[in-house]
C-alpha positions in Angstrom: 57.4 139.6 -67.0 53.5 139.0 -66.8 52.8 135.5 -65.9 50.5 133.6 -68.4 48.1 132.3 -66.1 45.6 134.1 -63.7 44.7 133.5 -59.9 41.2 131.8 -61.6 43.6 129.0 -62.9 46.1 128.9 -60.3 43.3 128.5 -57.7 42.3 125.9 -59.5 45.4 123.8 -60.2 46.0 124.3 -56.5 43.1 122.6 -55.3 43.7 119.7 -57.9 47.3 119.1 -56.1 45.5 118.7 -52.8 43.4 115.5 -54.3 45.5 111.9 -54.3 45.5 109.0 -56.7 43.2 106.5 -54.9 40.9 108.5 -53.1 36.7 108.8 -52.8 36.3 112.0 -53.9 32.2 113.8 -53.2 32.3 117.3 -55.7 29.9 119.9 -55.8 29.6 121.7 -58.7 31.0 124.9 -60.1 35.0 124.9 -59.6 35.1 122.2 -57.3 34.3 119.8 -60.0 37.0 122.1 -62.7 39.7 121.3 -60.2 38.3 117.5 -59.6 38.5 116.7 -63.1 42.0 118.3 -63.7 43.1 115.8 -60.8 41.6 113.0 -62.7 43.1 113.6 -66.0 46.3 114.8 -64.5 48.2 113.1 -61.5 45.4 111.7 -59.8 44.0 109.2 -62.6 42.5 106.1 -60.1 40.4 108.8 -58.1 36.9 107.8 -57.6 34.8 111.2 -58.4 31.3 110.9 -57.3 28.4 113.4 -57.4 25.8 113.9 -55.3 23.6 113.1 -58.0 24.1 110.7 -60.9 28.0 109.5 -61.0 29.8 107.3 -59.5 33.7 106.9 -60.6 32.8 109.9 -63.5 35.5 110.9 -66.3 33.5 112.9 -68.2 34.8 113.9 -71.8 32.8 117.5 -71.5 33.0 119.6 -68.6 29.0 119.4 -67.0 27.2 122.1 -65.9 26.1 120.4 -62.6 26.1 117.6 -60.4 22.9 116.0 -62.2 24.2 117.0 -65.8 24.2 113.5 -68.0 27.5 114.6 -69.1 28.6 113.4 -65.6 28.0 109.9 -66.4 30.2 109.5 -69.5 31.7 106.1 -69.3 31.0 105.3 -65.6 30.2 101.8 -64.4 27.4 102.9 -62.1 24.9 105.6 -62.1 23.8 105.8 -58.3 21.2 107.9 -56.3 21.4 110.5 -54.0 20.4 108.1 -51.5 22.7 105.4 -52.5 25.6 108.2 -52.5 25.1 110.2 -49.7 24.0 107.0 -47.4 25.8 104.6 -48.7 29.2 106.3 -49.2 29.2 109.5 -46.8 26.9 108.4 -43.6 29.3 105.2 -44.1 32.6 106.8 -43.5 33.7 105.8 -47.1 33.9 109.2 -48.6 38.1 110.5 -48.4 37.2 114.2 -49.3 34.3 116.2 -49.3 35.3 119.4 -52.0 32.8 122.7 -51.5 32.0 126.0 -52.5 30.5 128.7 -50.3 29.8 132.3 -49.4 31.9 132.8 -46.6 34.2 130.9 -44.0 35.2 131.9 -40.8 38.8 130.7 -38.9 37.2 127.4 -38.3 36.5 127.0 -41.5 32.5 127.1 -40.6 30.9 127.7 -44.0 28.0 129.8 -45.1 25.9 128.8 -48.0 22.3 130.0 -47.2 22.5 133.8 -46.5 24.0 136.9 -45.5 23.1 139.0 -42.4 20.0 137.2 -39.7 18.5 133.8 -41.4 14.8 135.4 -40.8 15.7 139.1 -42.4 18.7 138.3 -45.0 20.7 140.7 -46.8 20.9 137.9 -49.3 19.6 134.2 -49.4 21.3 131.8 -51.1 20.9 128.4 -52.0 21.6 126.6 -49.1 24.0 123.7 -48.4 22.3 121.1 -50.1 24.3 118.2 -49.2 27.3 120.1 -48.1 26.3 120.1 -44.8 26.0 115.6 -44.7 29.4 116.2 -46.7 31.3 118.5 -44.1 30.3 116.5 -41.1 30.8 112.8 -42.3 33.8 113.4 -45.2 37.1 112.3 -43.8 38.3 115.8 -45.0 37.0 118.6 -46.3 38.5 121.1 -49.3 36.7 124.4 -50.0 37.3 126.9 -52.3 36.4 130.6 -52.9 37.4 134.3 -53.9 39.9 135.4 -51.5 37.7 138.7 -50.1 37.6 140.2 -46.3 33.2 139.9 -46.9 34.4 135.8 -47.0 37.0 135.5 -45.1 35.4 136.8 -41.8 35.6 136.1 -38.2 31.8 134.5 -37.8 30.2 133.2 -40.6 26.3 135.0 -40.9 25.1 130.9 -40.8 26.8 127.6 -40.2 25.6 125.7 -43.4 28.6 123.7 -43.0 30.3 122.6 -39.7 34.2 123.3 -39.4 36.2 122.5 -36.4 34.5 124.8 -34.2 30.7 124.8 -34.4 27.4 125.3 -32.3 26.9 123.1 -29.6 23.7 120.9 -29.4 21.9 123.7 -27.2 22.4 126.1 -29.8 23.6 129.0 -27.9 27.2 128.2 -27.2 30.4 127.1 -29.7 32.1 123.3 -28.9 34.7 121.5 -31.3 33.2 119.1 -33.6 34.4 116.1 -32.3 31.7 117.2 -29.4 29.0 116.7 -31.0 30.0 113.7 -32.8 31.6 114.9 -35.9 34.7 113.3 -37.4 37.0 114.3 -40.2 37.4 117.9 -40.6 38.1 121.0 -43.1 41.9 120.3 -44.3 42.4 123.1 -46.8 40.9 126.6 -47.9 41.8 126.9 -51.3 41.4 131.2 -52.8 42.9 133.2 -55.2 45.5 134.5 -52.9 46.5 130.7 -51.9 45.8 128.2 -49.7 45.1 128.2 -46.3 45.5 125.0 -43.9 44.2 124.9 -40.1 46.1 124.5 -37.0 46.7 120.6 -35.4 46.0 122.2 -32.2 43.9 125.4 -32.3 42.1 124.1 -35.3 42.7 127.7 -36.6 42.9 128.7 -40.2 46.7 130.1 -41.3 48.1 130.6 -44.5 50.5 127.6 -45.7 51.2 128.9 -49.3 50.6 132.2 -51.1 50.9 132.9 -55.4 54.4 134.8 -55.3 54.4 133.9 -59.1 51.2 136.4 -59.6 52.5 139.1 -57.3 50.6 138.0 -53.9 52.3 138.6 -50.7 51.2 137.2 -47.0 50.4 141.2 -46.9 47.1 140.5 -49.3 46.2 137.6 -47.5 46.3 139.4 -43.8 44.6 142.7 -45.6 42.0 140.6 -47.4 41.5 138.4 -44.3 38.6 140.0 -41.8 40.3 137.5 -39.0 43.9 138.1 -37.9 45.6 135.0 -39.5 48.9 133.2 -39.0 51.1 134.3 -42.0 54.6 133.2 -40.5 54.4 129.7 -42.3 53.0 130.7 -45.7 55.5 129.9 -48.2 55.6 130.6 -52.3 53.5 128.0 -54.6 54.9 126.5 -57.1 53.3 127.4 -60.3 51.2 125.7 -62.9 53.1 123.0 -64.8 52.6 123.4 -68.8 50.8 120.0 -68.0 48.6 121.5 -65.8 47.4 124.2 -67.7 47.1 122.6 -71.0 44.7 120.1 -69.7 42.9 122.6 -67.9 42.3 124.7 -71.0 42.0 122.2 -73.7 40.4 119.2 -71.7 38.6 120.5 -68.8 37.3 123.7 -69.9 37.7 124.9 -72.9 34.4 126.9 -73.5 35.2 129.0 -70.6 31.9 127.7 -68.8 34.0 128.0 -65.3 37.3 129.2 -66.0 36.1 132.9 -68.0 39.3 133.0 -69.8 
């Protein structure tokens, strides 16, 4: 029998498990802030949310478009600057969990926001990492989430918009861990629509710690859709969405769709 969800949602409600009650949380926007606010509304109702942009401790009734949407700031006892957020908070070591979006990731979990193929003679430009970057170097950990795709998942990210465990050294020309250069905290989870993938305590290598059984995914799709070879022999099944879960999601979170396309 079908199942009566899709990998959009389940990616989502997987990343909301990975946020605790209590916790500083800096969002970006997009589905980093669908699966933020499902946390909040869900089991994780004394997380701080902030945005880089207008919010601090948001709760917001409608889903906002961005980080600098007034929707954001719905009931929230402050309304802070970037400055006041990303000094403050981040360059103070106060922020628990930085959550980001990006173009690509490598086994480090190096992330790629600004382009694909040489930075001078792109493929593609992007955006760029905004404040990703201060948020992946000074977040005590780091959550990212994307489309589970071999063109993302690759061995060397095209450009390091945002460090991961292993990253370029000071001179520029060689690799050195984080910690090297200064760098605490660290990405803790890659959250796709295949499942999520954790990182190593030793190597600092990416592996996959659970997969979607429920929607037919097997550690086979994650090694095939994985550029990388990846460490599969710990991946276990994830438990589904609770009715809880998705009811929220759909009814609170997102209804219109803006996100979610259901």
């Amino acid at each position: 029998m079908a199942s009566n969800y899709s990998r959009l949602e389940m990616m989502v409600v997987a990343a909301s498990r990975l946020l605790r009650n209590g916790e500083r949380v800096l969002v970006g926007t997009g589905i980093p802030l669908v699966a933020a606010i499902l946390a909040k509304k869900t089991h994780a109702r004394d997380m701080v949310m902030m945005m880089e942009a207008v919010a601090f401790d948001s709760n917001p009734e409608a889903l906002p478009f961005c980080v600098a949407d007034p929707r954001a700031v719905y009931r929230t006892t402050w309304t802070p600057t970037s400055a006041e957020v990303m000094g403050h908070f981040l360059q103070s070591g106060k922020i628990d969990v930085g959550f980001l979006g990006g173009a690509q990731v490598d086994r480090y979990g190096n992330l790629n926001s600004t382009c694909i193929g040489p930075y001078h003679r792109p493929e593609k430009r992007f955006e760029g990492s905004g404040g990703a970057s201060d948020i992946a170097s000074l977040a005590k950990r780091t959550i990212i989430i994307m489309n589970h795709e071999k063109r993302r998942f690759v061995d060397r990210v095209d450009y390091i918009s945002s460090p991961g465990w292993k990253c370029r050294a000071l001179d520029w020309k060689s690799d050195t861990m984080r910690a090297n250069v200064g760098l605490n905290g660290g990405p803790y989870a890659v959250v796709s629509t295949l499942g999520v993938m954790k990182f190593d305590e030793q190597s600092k290598e990416m592996y996959a710690d659970t997969y979607y059984d429920d929607l037919g995914v097997s550690i086979g799709d994650i090694r095939g859709m994985t550029e990388f070879e990846i460490d599969v022999s710990r991946a276990r099944p994830m438990a589904p969405p609770l009715p809880e879960e998705l009811g929220v999601l759909r009814e609170k979170v997102d209804p219109e769709g803006i996100y979610m396309r259901y």
